[in-house]
C-alpha positions as CSV (number, residue, x, y, z in Angstrom):
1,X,-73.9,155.8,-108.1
2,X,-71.2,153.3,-106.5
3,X,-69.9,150.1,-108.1
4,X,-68.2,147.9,-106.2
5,X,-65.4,146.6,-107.8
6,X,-65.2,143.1,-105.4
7,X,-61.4,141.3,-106.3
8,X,-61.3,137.9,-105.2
9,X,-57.2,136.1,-105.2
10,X,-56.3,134.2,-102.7
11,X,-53.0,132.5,-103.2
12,X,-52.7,128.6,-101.7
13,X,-49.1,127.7,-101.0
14,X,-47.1,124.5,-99.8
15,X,-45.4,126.6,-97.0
16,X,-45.5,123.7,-94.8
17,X,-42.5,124.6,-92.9
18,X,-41.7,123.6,-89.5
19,X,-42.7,125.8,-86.8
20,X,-39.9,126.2,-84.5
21,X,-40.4,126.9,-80.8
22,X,-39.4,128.1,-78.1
23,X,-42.0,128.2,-75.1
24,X,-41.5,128.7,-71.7
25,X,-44.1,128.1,-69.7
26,X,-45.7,131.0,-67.8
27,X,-48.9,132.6,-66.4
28,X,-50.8,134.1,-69.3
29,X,-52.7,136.4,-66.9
30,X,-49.1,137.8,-65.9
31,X,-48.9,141.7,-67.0
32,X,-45.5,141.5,-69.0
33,X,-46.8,138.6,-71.5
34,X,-44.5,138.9,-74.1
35,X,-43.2,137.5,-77.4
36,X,-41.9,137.5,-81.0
37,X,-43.0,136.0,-83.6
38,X,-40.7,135.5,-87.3
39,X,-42.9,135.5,-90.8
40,X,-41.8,134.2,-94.1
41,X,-43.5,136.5,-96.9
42,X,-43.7,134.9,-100.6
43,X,-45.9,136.8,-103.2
44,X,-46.5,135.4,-106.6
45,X,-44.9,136.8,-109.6
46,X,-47.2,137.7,-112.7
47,X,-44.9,138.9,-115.5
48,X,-48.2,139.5,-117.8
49,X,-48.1,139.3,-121.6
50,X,-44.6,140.6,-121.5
51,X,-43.7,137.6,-119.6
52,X,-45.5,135.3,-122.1
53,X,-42.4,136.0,-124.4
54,X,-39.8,135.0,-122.2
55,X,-38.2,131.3,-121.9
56,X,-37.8,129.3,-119.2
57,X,-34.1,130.3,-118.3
58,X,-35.0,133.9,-118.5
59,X,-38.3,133.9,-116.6
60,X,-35.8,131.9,-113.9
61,X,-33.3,134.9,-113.9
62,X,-35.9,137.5,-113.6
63,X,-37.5,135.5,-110.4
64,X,-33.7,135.3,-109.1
65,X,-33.3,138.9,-109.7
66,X,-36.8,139.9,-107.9
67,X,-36.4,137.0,-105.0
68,X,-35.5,140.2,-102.6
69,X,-38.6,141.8,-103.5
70,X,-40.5,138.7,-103.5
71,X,-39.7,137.1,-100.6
72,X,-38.8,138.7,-97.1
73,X,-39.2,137.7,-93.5
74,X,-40.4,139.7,-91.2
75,X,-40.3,139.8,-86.7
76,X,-43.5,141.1,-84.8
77,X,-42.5,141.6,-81.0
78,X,-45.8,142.1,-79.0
79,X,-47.1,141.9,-75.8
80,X,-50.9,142.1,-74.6
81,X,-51.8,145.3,-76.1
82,X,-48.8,146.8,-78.4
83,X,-46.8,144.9,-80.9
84,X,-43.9,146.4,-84.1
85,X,-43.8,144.9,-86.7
86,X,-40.7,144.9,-89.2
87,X,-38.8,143.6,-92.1
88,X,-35.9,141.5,-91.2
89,X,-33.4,143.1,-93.4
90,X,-31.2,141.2,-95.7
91,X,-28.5,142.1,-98.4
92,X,-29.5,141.7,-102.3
93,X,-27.8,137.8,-103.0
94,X,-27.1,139.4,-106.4
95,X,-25.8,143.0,-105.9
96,X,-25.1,142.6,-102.3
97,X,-26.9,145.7,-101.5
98,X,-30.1,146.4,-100.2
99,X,-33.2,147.1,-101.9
100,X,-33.1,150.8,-101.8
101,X,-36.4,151.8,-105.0
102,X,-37.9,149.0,-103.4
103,X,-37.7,150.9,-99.7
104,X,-39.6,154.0,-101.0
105,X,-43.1,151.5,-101.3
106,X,-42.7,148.9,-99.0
107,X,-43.9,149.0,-95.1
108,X,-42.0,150.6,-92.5
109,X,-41.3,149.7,-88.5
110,X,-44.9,149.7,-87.5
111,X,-46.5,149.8,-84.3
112,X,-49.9,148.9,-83.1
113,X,-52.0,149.6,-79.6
114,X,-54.8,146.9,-80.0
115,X,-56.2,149.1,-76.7
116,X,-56.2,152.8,-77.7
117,X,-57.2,151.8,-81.4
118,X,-53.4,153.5,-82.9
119,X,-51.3,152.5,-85.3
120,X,-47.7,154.6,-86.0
121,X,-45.7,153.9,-89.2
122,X,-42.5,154.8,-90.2
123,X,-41.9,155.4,-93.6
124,X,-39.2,156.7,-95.7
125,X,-39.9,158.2,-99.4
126,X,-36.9,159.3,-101.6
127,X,-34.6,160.2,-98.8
128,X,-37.4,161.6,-96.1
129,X,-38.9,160.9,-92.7
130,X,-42.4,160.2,-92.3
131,X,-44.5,159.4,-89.3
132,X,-47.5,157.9,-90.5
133,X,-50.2,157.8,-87.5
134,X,-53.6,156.8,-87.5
135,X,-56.1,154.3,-86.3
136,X,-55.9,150.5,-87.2
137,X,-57.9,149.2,-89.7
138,X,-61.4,148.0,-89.1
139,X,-61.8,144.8,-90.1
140,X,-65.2,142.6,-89.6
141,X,-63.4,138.8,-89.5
142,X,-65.6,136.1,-90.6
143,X,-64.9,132.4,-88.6
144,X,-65.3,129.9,-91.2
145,X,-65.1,126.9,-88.3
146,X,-62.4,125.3,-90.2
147,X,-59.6,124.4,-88.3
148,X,-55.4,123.1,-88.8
149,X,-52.2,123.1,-86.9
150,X,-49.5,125.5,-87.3
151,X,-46.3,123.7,-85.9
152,X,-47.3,123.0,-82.4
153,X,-50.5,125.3,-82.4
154,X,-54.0,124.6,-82.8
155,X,-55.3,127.6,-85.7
156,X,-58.8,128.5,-86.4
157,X,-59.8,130.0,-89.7
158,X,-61.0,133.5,-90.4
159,X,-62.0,135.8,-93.4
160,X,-62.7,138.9,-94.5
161,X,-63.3,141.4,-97.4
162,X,-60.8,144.7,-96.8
163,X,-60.2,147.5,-99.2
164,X,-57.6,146.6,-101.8
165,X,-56.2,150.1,-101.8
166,X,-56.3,150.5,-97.3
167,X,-54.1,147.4,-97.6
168,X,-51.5,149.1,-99.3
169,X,-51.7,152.1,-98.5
170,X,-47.7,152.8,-98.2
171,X,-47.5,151.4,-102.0
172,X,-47.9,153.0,-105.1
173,X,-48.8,151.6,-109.0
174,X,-49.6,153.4,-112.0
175,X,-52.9,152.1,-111.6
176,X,-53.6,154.2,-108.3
177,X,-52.3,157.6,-110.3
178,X,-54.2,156.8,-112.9
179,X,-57.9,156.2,-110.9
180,X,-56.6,159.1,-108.4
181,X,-56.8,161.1,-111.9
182,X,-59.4,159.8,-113.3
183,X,-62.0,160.7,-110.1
184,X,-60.8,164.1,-110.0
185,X,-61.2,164.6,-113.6
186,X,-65.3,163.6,-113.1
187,X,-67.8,166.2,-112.5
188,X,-71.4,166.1,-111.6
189,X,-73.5,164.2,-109.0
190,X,-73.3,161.2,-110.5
191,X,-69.6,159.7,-110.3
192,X,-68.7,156.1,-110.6
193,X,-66.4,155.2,-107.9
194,X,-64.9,152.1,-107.9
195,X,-63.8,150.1,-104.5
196,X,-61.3,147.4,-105.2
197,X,-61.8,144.8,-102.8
198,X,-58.9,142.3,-101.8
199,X,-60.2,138.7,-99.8
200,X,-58.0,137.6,-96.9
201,X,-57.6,134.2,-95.1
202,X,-56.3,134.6,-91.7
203,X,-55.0,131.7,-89.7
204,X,-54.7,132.6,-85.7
205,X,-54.3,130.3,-82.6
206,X,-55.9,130.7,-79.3
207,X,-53.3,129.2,-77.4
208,X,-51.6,132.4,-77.7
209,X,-54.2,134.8,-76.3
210,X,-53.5,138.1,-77.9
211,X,-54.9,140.1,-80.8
212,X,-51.9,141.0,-83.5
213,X,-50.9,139.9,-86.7
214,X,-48.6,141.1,-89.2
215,X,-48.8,144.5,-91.5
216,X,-52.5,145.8,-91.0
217,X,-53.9,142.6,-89.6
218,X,-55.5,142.1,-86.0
219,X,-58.3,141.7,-83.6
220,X,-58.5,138.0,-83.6
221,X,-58.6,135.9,-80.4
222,X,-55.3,134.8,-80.6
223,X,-52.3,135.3,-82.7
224,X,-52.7,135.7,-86.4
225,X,-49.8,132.9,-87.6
226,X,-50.7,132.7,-91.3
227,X,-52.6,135.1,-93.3
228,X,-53.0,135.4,-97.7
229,X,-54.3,137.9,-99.6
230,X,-54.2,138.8,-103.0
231,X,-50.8,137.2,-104.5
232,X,-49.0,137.2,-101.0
233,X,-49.0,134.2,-98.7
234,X,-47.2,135.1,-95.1
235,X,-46.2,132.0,-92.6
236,X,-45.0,132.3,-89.4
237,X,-42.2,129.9,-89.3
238,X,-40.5,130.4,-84.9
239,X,-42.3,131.6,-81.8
240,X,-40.5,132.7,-78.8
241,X,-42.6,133.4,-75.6
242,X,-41.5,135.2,-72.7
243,X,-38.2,135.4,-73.8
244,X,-35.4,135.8,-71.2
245,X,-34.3,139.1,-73.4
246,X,-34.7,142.3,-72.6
247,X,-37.5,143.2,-75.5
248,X,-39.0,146.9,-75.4
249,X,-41.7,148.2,-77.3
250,X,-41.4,151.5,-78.7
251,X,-43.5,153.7,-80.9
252,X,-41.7,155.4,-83.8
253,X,-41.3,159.3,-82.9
254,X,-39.5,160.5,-85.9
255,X,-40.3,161.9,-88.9
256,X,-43.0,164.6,-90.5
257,X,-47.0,163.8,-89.2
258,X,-49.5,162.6,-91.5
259,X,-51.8,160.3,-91.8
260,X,-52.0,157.5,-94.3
261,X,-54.6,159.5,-96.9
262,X,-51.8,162.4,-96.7
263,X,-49.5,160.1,-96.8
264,X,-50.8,158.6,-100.2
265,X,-51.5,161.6,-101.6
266,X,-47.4,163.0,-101.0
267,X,-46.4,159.6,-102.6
268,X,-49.1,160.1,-105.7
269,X,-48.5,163.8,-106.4
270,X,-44.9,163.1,-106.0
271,X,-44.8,160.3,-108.7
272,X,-47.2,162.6,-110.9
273,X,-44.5,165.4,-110.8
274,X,-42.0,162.7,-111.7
275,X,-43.8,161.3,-114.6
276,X,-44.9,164.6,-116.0
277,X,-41.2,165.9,-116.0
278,X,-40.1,162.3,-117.8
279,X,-43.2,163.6,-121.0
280,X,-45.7,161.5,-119.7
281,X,-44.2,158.8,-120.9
282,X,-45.2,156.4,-117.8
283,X,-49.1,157.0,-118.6
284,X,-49.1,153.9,-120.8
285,X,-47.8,151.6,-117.7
């Protein structure tokens, strides 16, 4: 028997920033359409019951301390068929170092081939190469008919339901240990499986005709230029078309071959072995 665990949290923000750009005219049906596109990534910080306990000032000094973690932009270079996507990175305005635990569960350079169906991830975990390849992630978009403008561009509105965990899939939570040992702890033919469901609300605009969008998002009729899901609200906030530049796309080659299930379970059994040797004393997280 299967439950279906449906999660529904879509996060509204103000993000109405200017959209900057820089268009030069061209002939879309040309073969060496190309672009980039700059996001602006906020997620929402929950701080729970432990948060409850905190004042004002501290709850301010813990979002400072967490702003790298919180809020990142990000570049997607594309032309018709391929695009990479990855983080813009920035030094820590604290430490003035880079996020380096952070690294270990956050998305690599990834590439996508909207024609042969393949996506290609780098990702590093504690001090290794991986090179995640696999194929993109279905997704059945929903058009609501609800329309807005994104700086200059005229955005239609589209939805869909998309496994919480396929989402993430580079990430890791105690919670994902946890139901990872719970399932193989069940016996029996009849085992409750739960499928967290995450809603997203895409944004894309015709006007530029081709199918990508950041992280795992794509196969719209235009550019995706704002998408939410869950506690995370990205914006696209410049456009450059048919730059002048010289801009290459090129899959990631290094690293050790997985996919993103062996990927997830490296990462899980990894963390296990970590907690274990620490005397379990994680479990409670």
């Amino acid at each position: 028997m299967k439950v279906f665990l449906i999660k529904i949290s879509i996060l509204v923000l103000g993000l109405l920033i200017p959209l900057q750009s820089n268009f030069v005219k061209s002939n879309d049906s040309s073969q060496d359409f190309k672009g980039q596109s700059y996001y602006m990534s906020k997620t929402r910080m929950d701080l729970g019951n432990w948060g409850a306990r905190l004042s004002e000032a501290q709850k301010k000094e813990v979002a400072a301390r967490m702003q790298s973690r919180l809020e990142k932009t990000y570049i997607l270079t594309f032309n018709r068929e391929e695009s990479m996507f990855k983080e813009e990175e920035k030094l820590d305005a604290l430490s003035g170092a880079t996020d380096s635990w952070g690294k270990n569960f956050t998305p690599g350079a990834q590439y996508k081939n909207v024609k042969t169906n393949t996506q290609i991830q780098n990702q590093e975990f504690y001090g290794k190469q991986f090179l995640v390849k696999d194929s993109l992630q279905p997704i059945t978009w929903k058009m609501s008919g609800e329309t807005k403008t994104i700086g200059k561009y005229n955005c239609f509105k589209a939805t869909a339901l998309i496994p919480s965990n396929e989402l993430t899939w580079y990430a890791f939570s105690w919670d994902k240990l946890r139901t990872k040992e719970k399932t193989e702890s069940e016996t029996g033919d009849e085992k409750e499986e739960l499928v967290e469901m995450t809603q997203v609300e895409a944004w894309f605009t015709p006007q530029i005709p081709v199918g990508h969008g950041p992280l795992e998002y794509w196969g719209l009729a235009g550019l995706i230029l704002e998408v939410s899901a869950g506690d995370t609200t990205m914006l696209c906030s410049k456009i450059i078309l048919n730059t002048d530049d010289d801009i290459e796309i090129i899959a990631p080659k290094k690293g050790a071959e997985v996919t993103k299930l062996e990927y997830q379970d490296i990462v899980l059994n990894k963390m296990k072995e970590f907690r274990d040797n620490r005397g379990g004393r994680s479990r409670g997280r």
